[in-house]
C-alpha positions, -999 to +999 in steps of 0.1 A: +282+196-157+257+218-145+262+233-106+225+215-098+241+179-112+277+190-089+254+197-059+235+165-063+268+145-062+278+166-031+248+155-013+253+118-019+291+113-008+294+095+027+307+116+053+338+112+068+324+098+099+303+069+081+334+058+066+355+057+095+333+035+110+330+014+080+363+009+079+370+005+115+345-027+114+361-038+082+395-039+097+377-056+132+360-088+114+381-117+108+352-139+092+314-123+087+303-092+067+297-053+071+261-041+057+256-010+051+222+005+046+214+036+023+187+057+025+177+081-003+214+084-012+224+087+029+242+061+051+214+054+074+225+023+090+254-002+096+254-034+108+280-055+115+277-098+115+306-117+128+311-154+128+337-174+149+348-201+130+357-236+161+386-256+146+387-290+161+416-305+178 
């Protein structure tokens, strides 16, 4: 691979910051969804939905 096609692929991973906070709302949401948004290759956004689900008694 050439060092242009290594540097490209450099420039697209997530930092390590992004993913922590991908993670930490993964591990927070009992029922909803994480959404991340990229931008030319780059975590731009993240938004977190969470639903509460009412159980009946």
């Amino acid at each position: 691979m050439s060092q242009n096609s290594d540097n490209a692929k450099a420039d697209n991973q997530p930092d390590k910051r992004s993913l922590k906070v991908v993670e930490d709302l993964i591990q927070g949401v009992k029922y909803g969804s994480v959404l991340i948004i990229i931008q030319d290759g780059k975590i731009v956004q993240i938004e977190k939905t969470e639903k509460v689900r009412l159980t009946s008694k």
